[in-house]
Backbone as JSON Lines, residues from 0, in Angstrom:
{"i":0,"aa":"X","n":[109.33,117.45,95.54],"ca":[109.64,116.39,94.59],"c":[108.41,115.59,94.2]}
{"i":1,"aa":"X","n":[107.56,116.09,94.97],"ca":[106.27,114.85,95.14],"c":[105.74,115.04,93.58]}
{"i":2,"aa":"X","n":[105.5,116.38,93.32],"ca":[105.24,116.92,92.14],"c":[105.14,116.81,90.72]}
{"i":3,"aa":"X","n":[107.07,116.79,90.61],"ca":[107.58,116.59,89.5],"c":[107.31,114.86,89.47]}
{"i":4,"aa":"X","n":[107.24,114.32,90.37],"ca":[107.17,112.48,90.07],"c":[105.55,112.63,89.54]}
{"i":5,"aa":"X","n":[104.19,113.28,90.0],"ca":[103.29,113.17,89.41],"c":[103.36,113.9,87.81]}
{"i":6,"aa":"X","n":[104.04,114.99,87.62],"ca":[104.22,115.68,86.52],"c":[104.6,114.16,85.1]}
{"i":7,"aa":"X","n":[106.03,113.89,85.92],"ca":[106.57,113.16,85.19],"c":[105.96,111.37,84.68]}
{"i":8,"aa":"X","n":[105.05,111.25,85.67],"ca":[103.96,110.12,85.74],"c":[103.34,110.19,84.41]}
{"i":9,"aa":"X","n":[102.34,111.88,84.65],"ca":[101.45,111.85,83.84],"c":[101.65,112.37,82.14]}
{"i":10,"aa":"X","n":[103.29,112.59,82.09],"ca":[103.66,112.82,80.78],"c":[104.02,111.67,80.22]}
{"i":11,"aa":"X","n":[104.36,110.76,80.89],"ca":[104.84,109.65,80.7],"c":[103.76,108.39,80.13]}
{"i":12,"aa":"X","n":[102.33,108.52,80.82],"ca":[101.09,108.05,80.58],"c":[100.65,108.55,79.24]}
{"i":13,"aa":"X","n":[100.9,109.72,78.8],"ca":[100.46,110.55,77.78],"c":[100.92,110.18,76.29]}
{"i":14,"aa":"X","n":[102.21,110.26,76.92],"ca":[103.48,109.61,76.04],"c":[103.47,108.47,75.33]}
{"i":15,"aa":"X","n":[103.02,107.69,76.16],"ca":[102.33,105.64,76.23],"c":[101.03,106.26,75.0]}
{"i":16,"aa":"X","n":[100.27,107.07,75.91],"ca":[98.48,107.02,74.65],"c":[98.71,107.23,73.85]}
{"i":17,"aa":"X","n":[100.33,107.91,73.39],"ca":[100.2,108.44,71.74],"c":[100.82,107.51,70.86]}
{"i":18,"aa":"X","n":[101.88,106.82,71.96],"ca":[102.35,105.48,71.22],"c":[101.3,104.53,70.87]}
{"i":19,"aa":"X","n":[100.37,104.44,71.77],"ca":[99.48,103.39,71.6],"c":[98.34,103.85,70.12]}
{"i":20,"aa":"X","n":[98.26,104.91,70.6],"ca":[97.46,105.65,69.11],"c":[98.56,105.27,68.06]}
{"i":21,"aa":"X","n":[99.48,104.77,67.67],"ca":[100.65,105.51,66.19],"c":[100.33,103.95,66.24]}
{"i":22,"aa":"X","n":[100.39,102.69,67.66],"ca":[100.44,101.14,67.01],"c":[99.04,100.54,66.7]}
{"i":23,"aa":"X","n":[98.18,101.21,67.2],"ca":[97.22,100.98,66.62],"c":[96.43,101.55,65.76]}
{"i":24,"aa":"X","n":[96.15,102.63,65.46],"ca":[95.4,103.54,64.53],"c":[96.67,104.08,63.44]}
{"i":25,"aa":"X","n":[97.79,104.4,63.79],"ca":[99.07,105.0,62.67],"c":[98.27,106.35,62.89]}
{"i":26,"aa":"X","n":[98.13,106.52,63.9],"ca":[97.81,108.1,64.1],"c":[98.7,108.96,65.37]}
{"i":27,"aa":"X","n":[99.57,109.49,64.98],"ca":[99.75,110.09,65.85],"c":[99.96,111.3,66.33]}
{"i":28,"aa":"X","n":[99.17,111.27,67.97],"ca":[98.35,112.41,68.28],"c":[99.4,113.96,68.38]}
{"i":29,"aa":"X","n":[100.58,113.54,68.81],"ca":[101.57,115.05,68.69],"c":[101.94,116.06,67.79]}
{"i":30,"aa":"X","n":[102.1,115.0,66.57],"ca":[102.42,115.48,65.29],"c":[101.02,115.55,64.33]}
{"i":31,"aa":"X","n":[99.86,115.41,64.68],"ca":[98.82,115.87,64.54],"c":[98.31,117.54,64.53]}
{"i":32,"aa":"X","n":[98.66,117.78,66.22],"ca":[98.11,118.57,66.86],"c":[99.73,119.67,66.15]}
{"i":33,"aa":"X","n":[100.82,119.33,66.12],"ca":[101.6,120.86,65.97],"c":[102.36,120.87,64.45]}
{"i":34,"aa":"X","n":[101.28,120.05,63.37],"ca":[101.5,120.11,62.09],"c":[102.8,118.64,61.21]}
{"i":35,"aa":"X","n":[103.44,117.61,61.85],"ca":[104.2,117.44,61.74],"c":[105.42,116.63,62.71]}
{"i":36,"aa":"X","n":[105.99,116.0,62.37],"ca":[106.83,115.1,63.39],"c":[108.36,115.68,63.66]}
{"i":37,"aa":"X","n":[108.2,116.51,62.36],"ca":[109.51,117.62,62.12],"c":[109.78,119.18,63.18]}
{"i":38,"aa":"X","n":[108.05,119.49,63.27],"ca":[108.05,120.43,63.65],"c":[108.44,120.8,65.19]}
{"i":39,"aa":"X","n":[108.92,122.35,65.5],"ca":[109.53,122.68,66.34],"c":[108.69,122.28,67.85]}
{"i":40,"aa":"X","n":[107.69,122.36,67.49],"ca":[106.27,122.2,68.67],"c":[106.19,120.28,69.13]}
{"i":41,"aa":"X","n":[106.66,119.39,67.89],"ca":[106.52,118.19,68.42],"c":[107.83,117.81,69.0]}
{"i":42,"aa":"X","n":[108.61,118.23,68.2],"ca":[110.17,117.86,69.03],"c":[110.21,118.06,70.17]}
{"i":43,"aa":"X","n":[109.55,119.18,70.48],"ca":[109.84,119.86,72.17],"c":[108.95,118.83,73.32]}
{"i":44,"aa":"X","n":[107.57,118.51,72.12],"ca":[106.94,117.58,73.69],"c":[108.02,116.2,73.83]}
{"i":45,"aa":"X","n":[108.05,115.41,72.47],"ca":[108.93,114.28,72.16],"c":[109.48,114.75,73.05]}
{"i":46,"aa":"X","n":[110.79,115.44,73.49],"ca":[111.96,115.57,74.49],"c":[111.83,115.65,75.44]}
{"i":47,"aa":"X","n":[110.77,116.64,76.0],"ca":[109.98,116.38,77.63],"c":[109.43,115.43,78.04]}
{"i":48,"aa":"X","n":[108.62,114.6,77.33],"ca":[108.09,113.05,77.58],"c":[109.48,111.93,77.83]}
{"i":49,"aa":"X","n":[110.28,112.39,77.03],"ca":[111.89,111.59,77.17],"c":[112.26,111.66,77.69]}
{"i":50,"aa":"X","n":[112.72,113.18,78.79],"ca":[113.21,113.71,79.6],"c":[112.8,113.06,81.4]}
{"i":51,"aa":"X","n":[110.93,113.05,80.84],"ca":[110.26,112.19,82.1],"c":[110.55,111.07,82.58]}
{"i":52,"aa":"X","n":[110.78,110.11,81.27],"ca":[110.86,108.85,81.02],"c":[112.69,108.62,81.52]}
{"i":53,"aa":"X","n":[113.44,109.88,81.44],"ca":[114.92,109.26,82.38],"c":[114.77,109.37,83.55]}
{"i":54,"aa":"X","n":[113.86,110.69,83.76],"ca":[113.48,110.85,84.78],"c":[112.55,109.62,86.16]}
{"i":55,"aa":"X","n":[111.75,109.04,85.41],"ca":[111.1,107.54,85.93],"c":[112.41,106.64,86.32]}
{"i":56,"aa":"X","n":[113.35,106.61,85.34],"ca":[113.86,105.59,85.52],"c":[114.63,105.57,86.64]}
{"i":57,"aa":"X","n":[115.03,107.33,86.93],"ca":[115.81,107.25,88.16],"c":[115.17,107.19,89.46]}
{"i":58,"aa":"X","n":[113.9,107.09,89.22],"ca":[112.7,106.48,90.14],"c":[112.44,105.11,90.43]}
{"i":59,"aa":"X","n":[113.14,104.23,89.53],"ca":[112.64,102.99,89.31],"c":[113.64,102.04,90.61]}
{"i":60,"aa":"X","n":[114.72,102.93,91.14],"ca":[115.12,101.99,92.75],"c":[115.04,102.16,93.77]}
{"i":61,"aa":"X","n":[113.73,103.76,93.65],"ca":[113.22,104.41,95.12],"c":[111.64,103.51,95.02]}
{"i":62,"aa":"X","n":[111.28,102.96,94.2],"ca":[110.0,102.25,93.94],"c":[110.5,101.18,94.35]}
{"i":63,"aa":"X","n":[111.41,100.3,93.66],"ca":[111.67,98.75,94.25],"c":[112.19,98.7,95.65]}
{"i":64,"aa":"X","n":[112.8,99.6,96.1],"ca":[113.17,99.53,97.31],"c":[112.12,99.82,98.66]}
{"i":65,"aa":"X","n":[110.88,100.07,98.45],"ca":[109.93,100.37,99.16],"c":[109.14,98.89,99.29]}
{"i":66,"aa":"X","n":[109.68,98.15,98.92],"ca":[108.65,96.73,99.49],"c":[109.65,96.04,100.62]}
């Protein structure tokens, strides 16, 4: 499990840089790189970064509960 929580960390971080690229520059880096915001190649990361991000959240009371 240790894994998928770093997997899901670092898609999740990734996820954040491209948001942060689209609020600050209006560039963004996904739909850059696979032609498009439509296309079959950005949808798929979009959904895995989303997927991480439910994934975190069901992380978020094995984290608070550790103090």
């Amino acid at each position: 499990m240790k894994v998928l929580n770093i997997i899901s960390l670092i898609l999740i971080i990734l996820g954040g840089l491209n948001w942060l690229s689209v609020g600050l520059f209006k560039y963004d880096v996904v739909s850059e790189i696979f032609g498009g915001t439509e296309e079959v190649g950005s949808r798929i990361v979009y959904i895995v970064v989303g997927v991480a991000a439910l994934y975190a959240l069901a992380l978020f009371s094995k984290v608070a509960s550790e103090d």
